[in-house]
C-alpha positions in Angstrom: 14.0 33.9 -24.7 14.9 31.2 -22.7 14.3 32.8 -19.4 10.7 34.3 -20.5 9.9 30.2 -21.6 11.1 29.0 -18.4 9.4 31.6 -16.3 6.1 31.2 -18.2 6.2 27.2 -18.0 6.6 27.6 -14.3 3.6 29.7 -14.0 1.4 28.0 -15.3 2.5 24.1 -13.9 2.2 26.0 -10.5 -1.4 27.0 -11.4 -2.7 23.7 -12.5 -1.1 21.8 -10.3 -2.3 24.1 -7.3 -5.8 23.7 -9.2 -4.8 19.7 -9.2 -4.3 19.8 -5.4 -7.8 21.5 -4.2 -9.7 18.8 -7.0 -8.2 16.6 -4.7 -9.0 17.8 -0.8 -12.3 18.4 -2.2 -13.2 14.7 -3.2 -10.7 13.2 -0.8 -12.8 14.8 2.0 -15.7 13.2 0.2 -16.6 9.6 0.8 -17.7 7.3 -1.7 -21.2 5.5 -2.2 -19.8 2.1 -1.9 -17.6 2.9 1.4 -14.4 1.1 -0.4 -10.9 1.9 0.1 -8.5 2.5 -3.0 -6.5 -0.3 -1.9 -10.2 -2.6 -2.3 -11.1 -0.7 -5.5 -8.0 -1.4 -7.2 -7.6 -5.2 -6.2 -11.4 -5.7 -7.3 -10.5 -4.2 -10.5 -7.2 -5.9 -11.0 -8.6 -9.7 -9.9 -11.4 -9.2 -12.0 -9.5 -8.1 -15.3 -7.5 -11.8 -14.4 -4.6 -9.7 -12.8 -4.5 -11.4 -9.6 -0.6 -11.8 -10.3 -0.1 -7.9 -9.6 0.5 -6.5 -6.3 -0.2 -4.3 -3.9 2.0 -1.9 -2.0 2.1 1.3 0.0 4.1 4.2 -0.8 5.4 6.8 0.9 4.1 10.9 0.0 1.1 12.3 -1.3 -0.3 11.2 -4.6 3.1 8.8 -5.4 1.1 6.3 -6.9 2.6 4.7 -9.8 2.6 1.1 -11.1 5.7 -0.4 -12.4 5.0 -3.0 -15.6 8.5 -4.6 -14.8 7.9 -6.3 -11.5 3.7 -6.2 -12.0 3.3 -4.2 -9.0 1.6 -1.1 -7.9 2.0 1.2 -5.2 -0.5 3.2 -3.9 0.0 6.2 -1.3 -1.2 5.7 2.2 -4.5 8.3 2.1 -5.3 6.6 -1.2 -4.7 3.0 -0.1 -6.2 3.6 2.9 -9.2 6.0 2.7 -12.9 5.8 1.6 -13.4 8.9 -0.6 -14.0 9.2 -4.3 -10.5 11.3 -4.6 -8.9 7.0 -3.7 -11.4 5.4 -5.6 -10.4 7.7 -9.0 -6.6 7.7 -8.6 -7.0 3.9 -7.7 -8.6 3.3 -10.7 -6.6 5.0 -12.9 -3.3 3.3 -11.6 -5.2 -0.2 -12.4 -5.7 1.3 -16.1 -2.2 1.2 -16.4 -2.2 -2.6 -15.8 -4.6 -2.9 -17.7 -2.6 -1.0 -21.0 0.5 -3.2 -19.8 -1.7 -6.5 -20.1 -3.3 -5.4 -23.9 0.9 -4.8 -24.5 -0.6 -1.1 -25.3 1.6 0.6 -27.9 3.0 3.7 -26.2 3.0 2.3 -23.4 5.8 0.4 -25.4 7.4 3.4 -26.5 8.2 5.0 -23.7 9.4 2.1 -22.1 11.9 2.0 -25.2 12.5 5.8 -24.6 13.5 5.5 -20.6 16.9 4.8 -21.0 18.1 7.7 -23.5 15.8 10.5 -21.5 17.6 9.4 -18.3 21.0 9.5 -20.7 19.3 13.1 -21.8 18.7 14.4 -18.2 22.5 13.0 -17.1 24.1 14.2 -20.0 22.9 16.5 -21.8 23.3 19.9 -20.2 27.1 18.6 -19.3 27.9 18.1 -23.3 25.9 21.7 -24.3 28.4 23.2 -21.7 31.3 21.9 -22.5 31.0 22.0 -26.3 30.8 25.4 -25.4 33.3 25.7 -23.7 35.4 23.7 -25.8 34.3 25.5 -29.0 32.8 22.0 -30.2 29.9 22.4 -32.1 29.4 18.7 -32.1 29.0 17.9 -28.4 26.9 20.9 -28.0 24.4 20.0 -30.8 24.8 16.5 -29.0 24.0 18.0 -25.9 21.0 19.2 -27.2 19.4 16.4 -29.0 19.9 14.5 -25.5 18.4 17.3 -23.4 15.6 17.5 -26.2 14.7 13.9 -25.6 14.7 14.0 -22.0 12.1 16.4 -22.0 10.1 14.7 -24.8 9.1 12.5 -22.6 6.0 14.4 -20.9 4.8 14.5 -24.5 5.0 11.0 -24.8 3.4 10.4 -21.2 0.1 11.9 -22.3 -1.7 10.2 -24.5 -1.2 7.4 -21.8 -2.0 9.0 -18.9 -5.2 10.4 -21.0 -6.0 6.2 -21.9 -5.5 5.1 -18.5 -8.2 7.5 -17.3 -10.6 6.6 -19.4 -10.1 2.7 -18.9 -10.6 4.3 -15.0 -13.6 5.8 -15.3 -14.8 2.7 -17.5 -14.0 0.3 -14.9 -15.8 2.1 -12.2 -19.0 2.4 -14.3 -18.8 -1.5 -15.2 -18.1 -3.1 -11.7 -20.6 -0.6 -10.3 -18.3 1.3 -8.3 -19.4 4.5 -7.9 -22.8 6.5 -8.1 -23.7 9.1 -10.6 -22.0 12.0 -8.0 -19.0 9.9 -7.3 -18.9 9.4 -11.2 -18.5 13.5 -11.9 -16.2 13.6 -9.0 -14.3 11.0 -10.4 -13.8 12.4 -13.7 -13.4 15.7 -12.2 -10.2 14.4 -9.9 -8.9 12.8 -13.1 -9.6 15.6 -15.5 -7.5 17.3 -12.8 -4.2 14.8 -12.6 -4.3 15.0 -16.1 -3.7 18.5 -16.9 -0.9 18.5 -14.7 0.4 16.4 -17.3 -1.0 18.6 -20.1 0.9 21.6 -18.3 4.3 19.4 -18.3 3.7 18.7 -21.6 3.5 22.1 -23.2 6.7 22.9 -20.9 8.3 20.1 -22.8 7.6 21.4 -26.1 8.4 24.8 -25.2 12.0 23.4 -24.0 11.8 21.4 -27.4 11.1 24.5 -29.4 13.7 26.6 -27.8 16.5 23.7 -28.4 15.4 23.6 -31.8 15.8 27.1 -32.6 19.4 26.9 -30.8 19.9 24.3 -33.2 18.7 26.1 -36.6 20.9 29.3 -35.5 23.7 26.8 -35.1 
């Protein structure tokens, strides 16, 4: 059962993420109407939201843009930062609608910050306790094992509806400041529509995980 939930999960993360990856040579080969750069999207949006306090970095990889609410700084990767096309312009955007959720103090944007430190406990510990209460014949670290592991991988769950909100606060912000046309608009939301079912794939991974545990647990 386990196996066949695993294999299946794979599958299809592979497929949308592969899905994800030609959304995104297909309007990062595409430039946008306005001839900006993600790294000038994303500080237009930010210093006229009154965020001129966050900054601006480069990161290293493809698509590793993130922004951290702790230090108020964002990291875009280089062909984002760097390059013209709508592909930048969208993932820009949709980093600076995480600033934005972090400046409204956006609820789950709360909870998951509250939820960091026991998933990282889950993913450190929690397959190390469900083997050795095995082992040990302990039914309590191994049920303990498993309520960790189950929250590490609850947090996909949780990452969605925020990933979903910072699109759309995205594709708002290009529309407002007048950032893109009506083809960079669909190729905007397609990009994003995109990134977010990775997520959405992740998600129902998760949950699969989740069920599985839980069923360990009723048998238990």
């Amino acid at each position: 059962m386990f196996l066949i939930v695993i294999i299946g999960t794979f599958a299809i993360s592979w497929l949308v993420k592969t899905w994800m990856m030609r959304t995104y040579k297909k309007w990062g080969a595409v430039p946008n109407a306005v001839g900006a750069t993600g790294f000038q999207v994303a500080r237009h949006i930010l210093d006229t939201n009154n965020l001129q306090h966050v900054e601006l970095e480069v990161s290293k990889g493809q698509l590793s843009d993130h922004y951290i609410p702790s230090l108020d700084k964002m990291r875009l990767s280089e062909a984002i930062n760097n390059e013209a096309s709508v592909a930048s312009i969208a993932v820009a955007a949709h980093e600076c609608g995480h600033a934005l959720q972090d400046k409204e103090n956006y609820s789950m944007l709360k909870v998951k910050a509250a939820m960091m430190p026991l998933a990282a406990l889950g993913n450190q510990l929690g397959l190390v306790l469900a083997i050795a209460g095995g082992f040990m014949a302990s039914p309590f670290l191994a049920n303990l094992g498993f309520l960790l592991i189950g929250i590490g991988v609850l947090m996909p769950v949780l990452t969605l509806p925020i990933e979903f909100d910072a699109s759309h606060r995205a594709l708002e912000e290009l529309q407002r400041l007048k950032l893109v046309d009506e083809k960079d608009y669909d190729g905007a939301k397609s990009m994003l529509i995109a990134a977010a079912l990775t997520y959405v794939a992740s998600a129902v991974s998760s949950m699969a995980l989740i069920g599985v545990f839980l069923l360990r647990f009723i048998k238990r």
